[in-house]
C-alpha positions in Angstrom: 12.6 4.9 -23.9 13.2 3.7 -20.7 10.9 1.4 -19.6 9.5 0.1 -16.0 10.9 -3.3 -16.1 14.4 -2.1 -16.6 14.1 0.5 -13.5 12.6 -3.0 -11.5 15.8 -5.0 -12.4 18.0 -1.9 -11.8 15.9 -1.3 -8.0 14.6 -4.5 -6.7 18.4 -6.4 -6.0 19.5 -3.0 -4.2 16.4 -3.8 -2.1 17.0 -7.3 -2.0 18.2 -8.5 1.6 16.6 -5.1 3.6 13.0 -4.4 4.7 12.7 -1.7 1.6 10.5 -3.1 -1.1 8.9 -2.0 -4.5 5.2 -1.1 -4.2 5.1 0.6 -8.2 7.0 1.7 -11.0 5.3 3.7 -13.5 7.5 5.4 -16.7 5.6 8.2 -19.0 6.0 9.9 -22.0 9.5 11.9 -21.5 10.8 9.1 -19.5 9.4 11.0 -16.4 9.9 7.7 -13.6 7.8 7.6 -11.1 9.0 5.3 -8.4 6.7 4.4 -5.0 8.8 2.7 -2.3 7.9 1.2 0.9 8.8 -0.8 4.2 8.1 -3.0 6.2 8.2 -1.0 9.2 8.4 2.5 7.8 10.0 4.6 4.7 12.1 7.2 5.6 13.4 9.8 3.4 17.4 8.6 3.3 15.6 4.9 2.0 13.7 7.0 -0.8 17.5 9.2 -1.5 19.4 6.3 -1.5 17.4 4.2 -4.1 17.0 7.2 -6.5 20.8 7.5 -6.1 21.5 3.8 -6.8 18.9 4.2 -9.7 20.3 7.5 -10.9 24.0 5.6 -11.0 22.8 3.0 -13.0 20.9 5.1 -16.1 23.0 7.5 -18.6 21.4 11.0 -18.8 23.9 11.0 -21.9 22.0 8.4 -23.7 18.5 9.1 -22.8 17.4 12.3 -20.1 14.7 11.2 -17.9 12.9 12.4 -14.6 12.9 10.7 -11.2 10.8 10.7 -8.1 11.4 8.0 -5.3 8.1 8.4 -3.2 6.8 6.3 -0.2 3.0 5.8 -1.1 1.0 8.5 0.8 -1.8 7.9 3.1 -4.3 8.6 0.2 -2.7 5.5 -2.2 -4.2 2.4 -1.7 -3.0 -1.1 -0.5 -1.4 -2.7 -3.5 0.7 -5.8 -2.3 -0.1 -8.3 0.5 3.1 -6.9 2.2 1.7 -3.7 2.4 -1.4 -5.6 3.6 0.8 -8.0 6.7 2.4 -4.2 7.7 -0.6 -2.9 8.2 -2.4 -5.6 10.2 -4.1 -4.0 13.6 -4.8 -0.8 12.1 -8.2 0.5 10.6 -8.4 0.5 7.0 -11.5 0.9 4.9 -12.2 -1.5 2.1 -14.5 -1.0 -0.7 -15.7 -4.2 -1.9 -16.4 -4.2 -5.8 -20.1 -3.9 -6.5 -20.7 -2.8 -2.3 -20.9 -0.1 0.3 -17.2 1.0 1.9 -16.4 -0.7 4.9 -14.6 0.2 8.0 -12.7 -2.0 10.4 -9.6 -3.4 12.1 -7.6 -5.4 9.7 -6.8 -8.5 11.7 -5.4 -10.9 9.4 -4.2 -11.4 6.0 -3.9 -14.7 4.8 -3.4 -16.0 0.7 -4.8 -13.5 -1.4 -7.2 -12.4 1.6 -8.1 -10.3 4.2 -10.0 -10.5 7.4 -11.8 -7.2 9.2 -13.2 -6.6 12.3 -16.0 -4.2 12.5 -17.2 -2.7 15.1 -20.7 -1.2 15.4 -23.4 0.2 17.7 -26.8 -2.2 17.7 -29.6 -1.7 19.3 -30.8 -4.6 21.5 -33.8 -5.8 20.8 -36.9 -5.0 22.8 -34.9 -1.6 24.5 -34.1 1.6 23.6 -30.1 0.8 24.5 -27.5 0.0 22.0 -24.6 -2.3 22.5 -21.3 -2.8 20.9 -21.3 -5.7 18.3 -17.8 -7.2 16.7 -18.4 -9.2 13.7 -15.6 -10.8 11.8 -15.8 -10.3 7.6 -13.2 -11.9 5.2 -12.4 -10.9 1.4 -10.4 -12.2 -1.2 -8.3 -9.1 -2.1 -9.1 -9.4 -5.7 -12.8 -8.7 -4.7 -11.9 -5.2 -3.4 -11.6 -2.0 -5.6 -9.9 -0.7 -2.7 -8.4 -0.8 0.8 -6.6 2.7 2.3 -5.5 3.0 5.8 -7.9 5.2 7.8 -6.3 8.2 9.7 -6.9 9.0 13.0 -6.6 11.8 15.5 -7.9 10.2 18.5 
């Protein structure tokens, strides 16, 4: 059986030296590969064809048949690796601290092992019936989190 470390060792020097980097590998019964790619600026589909090619060369369909997708993570995956975190720093993400509420915010830094969020929220002053805009920083370790996606917008 073909296992993930061997399609790591096979992937991650071919990515070595360009902005492509592994975010997954996952191998499952019937060698079916499942391979989730990203960048540091953004994955096309010729970066996700060329490492399935350069993986494809390097396994023998002779010796052992297997299945292969090369994949960018989708907008429904969640962060996984603090590079994925640093590439997405000034966008709004929502984080769902372990044991909490989600939270929504700009992610405006990342530094070891955590994140920082700037939320934005409507308060009401006190003593009127007006609200105001109120930015409060928050900060997590990343391995307090369950999860972090990237929010989509249509605005």
């Amino acid at each position: 059986m073909i296992t993930a470390q061997q399609i790591r060792d096979i992937a991650e020097p071919f990515l070595e030296g360009t902005p492509g980097f592994l975010v997954d590998v996952k191998v499952s019964e019937g060698n079916a590969i499942r391979v989730l790619l990203d960048n540091d600026t953004s994955t096309s589909i010729e970066d996700c064809m060329a490492l399935s090619r350069h993986i494809e060369s390097n396994l023998d369909r002779e010796a052992e048949d297997y299945s292969l997708d090369v994949m960018s993570p989708g907008l429904t995956e969640p962060l996984a690796l603090d590079r994925q975190y640093r590439k997405n720093i000034g966008r709004m993400v929502q984080v769902k601290p372990t044991g909490a509420s989600k939270v929504e915010g700009e992610l405006t830094a990342v530094g070891e092992g955590e994140i920082e969020l700037t939320i934005r929220e409507k308060r009401r002053i006190e003593g009127r019936k007006a609200k105001e805009w109120v930015e409060e920083k928050m900060r997590w370790q990343i391995q307090d989190l369950d999860w972090t996606k990237v929010t989509i917008s249509f605005k």
